[in-house]
BAMARGU-578957 format. One line per field, with one value per residue (C-alpha): residue number from 1; x, y, z. Coordinates in pm, 1 decimal, always signed. Layout:
BEGIN
nr = c(NUM | ...)
east = c(X | ...)
north = c(Y | ...)
up = c(Z | ...)
This chain:
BEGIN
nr = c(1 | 2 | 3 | 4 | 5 | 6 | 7 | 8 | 9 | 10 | 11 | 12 | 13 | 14 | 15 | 16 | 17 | 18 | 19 | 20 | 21 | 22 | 23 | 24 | 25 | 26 | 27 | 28 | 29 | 30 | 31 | 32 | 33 | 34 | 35 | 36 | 37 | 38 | 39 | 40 | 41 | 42 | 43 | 44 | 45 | 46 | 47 | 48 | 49 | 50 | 51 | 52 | 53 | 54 | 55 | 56 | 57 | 58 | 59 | 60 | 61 | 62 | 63 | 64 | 65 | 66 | 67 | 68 | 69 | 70 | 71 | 72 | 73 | 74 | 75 | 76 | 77 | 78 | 79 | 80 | 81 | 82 | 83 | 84 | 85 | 86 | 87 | 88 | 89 | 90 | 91 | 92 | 93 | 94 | 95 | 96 | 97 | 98 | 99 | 100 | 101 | 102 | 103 | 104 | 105 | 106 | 107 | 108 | 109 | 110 | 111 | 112 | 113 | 114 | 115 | 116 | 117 | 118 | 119 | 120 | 121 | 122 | 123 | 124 | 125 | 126 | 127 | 128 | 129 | 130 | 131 | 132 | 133 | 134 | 135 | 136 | 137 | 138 | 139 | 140 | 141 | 142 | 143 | 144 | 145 | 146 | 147 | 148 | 149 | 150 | 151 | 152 | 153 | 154 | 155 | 156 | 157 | 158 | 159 | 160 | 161 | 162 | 163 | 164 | 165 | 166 | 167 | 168 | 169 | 170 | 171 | 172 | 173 | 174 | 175 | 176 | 177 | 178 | 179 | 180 | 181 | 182 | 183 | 184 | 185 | 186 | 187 | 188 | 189 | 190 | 191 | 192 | 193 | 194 | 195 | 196 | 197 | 198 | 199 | 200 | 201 | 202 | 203 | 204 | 205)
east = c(+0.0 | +279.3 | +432.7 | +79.6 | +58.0 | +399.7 | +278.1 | -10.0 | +196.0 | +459.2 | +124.0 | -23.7 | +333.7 | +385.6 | +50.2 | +60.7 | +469.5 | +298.0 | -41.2 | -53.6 | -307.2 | -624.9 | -823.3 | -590.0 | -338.5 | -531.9 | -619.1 | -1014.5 | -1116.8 | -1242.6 | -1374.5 | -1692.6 | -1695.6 | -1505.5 | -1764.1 | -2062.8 | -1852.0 | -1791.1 | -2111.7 | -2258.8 | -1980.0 | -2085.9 | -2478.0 | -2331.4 | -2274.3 | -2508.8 | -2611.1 | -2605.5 | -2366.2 | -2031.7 | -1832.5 | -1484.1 | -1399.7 | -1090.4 | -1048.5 | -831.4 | -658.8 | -698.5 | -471.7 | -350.1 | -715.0 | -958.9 | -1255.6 | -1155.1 | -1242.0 | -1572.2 | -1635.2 | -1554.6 | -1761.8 | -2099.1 | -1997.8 | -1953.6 | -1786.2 | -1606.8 | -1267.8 | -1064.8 | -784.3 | -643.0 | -397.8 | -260.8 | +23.7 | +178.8 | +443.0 | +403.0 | +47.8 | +66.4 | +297.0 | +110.2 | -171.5 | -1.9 | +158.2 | -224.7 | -441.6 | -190.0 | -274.0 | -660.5 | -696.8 | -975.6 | -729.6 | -421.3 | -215.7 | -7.2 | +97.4 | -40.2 | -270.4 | -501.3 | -630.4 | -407.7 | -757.2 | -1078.4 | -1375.5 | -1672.3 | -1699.2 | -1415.1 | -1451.9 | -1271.9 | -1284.0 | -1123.7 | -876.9 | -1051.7 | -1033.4 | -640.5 | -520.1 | -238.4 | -119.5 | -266.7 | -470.3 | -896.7 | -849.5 | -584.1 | -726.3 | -1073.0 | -898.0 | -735.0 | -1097.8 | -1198.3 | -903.1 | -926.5 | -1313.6 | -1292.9 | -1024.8 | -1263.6 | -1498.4 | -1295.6 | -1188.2 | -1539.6 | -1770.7 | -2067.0 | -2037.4 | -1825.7 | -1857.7 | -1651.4 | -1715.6 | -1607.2 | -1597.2 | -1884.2 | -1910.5 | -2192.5 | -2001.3 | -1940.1 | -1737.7 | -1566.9 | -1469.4 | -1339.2 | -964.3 | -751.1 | -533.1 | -892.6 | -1121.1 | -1494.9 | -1628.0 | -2009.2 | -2191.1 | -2475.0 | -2172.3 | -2037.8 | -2378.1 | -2419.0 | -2120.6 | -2161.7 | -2526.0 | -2410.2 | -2069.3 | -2124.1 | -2492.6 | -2834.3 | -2842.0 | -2659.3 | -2722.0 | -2629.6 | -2578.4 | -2610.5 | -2786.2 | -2562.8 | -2476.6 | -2110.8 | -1966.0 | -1929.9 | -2158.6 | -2099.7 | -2199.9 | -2302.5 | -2250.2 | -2413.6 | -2405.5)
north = c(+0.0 | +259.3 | +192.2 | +248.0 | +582.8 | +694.9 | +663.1 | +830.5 | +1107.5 | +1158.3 | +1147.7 | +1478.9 | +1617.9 | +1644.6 | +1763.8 | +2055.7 | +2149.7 | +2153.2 | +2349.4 | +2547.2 | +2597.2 | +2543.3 | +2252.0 | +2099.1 | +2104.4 | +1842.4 | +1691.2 | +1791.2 | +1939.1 | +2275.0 | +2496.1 | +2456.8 | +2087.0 | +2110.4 | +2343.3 | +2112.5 | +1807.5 | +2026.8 | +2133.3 | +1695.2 | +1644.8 | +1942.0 | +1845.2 | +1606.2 | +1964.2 | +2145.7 | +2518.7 | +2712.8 | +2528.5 | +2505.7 | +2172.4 | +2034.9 | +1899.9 | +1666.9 | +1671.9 | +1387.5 | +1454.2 | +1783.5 | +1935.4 | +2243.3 | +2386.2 | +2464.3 | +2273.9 | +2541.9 | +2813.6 | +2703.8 | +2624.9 | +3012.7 | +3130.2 | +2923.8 | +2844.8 | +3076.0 | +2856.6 | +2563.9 | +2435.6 | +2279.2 | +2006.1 | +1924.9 | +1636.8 | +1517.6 | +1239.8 | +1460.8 | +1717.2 | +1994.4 | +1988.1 | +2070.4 | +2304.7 | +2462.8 | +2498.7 | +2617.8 | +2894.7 | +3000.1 | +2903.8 | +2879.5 | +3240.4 | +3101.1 | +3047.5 | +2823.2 | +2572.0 | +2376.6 | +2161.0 | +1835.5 | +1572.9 | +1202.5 | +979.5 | +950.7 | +1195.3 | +1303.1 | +1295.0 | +1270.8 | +1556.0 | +1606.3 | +1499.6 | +1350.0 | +1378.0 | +1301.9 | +1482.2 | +1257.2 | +1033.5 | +697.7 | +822.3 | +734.6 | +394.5 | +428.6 | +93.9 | -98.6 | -379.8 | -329.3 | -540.3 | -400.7 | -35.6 | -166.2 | -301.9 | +48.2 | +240.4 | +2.4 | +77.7 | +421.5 | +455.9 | +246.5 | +536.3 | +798.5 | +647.8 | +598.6 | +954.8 | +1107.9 | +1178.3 | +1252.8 | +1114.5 | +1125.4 | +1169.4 | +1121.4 | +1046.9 | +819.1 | +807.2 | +583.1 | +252.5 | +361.7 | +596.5 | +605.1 | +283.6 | +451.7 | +750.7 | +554.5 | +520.6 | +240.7 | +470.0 | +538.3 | +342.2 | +329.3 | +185.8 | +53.1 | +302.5 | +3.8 | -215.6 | +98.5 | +189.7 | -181.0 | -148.5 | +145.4 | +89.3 | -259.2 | -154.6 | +217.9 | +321.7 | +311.3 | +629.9 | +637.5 | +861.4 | +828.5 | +1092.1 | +1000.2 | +1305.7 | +1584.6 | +1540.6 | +1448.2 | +1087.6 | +1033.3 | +993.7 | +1110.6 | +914.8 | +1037.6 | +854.5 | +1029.9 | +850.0)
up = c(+0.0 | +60.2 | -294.0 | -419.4 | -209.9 | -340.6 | -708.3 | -644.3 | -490.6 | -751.0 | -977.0 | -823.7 | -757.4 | -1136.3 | -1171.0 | -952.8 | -1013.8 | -1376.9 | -1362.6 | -1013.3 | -790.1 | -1005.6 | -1076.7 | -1316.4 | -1072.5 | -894.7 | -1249.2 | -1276.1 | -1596.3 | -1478.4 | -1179.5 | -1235.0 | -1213.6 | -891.8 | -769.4 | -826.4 | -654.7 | -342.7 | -298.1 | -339.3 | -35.0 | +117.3 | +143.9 | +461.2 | +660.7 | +897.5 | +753.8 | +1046.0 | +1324.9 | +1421.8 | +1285.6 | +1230.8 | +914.8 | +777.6 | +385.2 | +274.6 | -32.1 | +15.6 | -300.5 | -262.0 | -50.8 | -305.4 | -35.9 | +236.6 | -34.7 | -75.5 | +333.0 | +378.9 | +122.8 | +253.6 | +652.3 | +911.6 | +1189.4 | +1191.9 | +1183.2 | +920.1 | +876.2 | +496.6 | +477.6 | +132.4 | +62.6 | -176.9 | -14.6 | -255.1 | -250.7 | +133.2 | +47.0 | -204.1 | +33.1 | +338.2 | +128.3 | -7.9 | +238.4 | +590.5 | +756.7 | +744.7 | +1156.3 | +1100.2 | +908.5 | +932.2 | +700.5 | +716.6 | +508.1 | +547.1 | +463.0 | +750.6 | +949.0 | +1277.6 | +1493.4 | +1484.2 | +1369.6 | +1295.9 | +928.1 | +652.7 | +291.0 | +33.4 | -316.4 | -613.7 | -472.1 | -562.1 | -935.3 | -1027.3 | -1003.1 | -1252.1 | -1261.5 | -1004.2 | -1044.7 | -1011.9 | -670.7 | -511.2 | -540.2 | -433.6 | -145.8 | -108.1 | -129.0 | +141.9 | +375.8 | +318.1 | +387.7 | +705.7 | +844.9 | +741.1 | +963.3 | +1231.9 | +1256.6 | +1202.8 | +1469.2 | +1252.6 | +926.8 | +644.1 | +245.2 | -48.2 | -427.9 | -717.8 | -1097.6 | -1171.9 | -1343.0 | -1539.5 | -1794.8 | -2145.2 | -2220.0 | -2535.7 | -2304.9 | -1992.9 | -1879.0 | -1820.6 | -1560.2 | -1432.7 | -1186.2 | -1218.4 | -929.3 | -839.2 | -692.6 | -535.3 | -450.1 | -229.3 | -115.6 | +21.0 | +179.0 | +350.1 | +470.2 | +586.7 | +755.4 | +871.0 | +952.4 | +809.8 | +736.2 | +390.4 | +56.8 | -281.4 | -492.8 | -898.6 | -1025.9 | -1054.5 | -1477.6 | -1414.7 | -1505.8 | -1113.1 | -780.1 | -407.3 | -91.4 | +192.4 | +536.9 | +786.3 | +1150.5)
């Protein structure tokens, strides 16, 4: 799993040393896209209360953008495995008090909420079992370090075939639904409806 985690790093490394802080930097086609996704992960949040938040692959802190512009109060954590995406992020985003950022793959503690924007989506070379096992490993330490519930999303198995990517993985969306309604609570949304070649789930406990 750490020589998968290390590809996946040197993958977004080259992608934001190449582009910069904007969404291609993090490989997603455009703002706009990235806008609709937050705000799927973001239906998980109260409106009008305080809450602490952990975003797991967090880029260089486009998420924390879009908290500040429709929260008031709460407190955010960003990790990311890649070093200059933390970097990136702590020079844009580090004088924000209600933030922090830190490299790793798992939160340091426990909040509120976790989501997770986008990292299920690049496998690069490893096999369709291995990174399933690696969704499933990642999703049970988003549940352990949330309080409250957690959320991420997927590129989904029903797209295009002519337009899908073998560096790419399409994953189930009823095959992660069963699993999180079985393994994590009953109270479990997903999220199919939002005209992107994707789906969010929402795991609220």
């Amino acid at each position: 799993m750490d020589n998968l985690l290390a590809q996946v790093s040197s993958y977004y490394t080259e992608k934001i040393e190449r582009f910069g802080a904007q969404p291609l930097g993090v490989d997603w086609n455009g703002r706009d896209g990235q806008m609709l996704r937050f705000a799927q992960l973001c239906k998980l949040l109260p409106q009008d209360a305080h809450f602490s938040l952990t975003d797991v692959g967090c880029g260089y802190g486009a998420l924390l953008d879009f908290l500040l512009a429709n929260h008031d109060v709460f407190e955010y954590v960003g990790i990311d495995v890649s070093d200059a995406m933390i970097e990136t992020a702590t020079k844009l985003r580090g004088h924000e008090v209600r933030s922090r950022f830190a490299i790793g793959a798992k939160p340091p503690h426990p909040t509120d909420y976790v989501v997770a924007s986008g990292i299920f989506n690049v496998r690069l070379g490893a096999d369709s079992d291995a990174w399933r096992a690696h969704i499933e490993s990642t999703l049970e330490d988003m549940n352990r370090f949330s309080t409250r519930g957690f959320a991420f999303n997927c590129l989904t198995g029903y797209s295009d075939a002519h337009k899908m990517r073998d560096d790419l993985h399409y994953a189930d969306p009823c095959e992660l639904f069963d699993l999180c309604k079985r393994r994590y609570s009953r109270n479990v949304a997903l999220l199919h409806d939002y005209d992107l070649y994707e789906f969010t789930i929402l795991v609220r406990k």
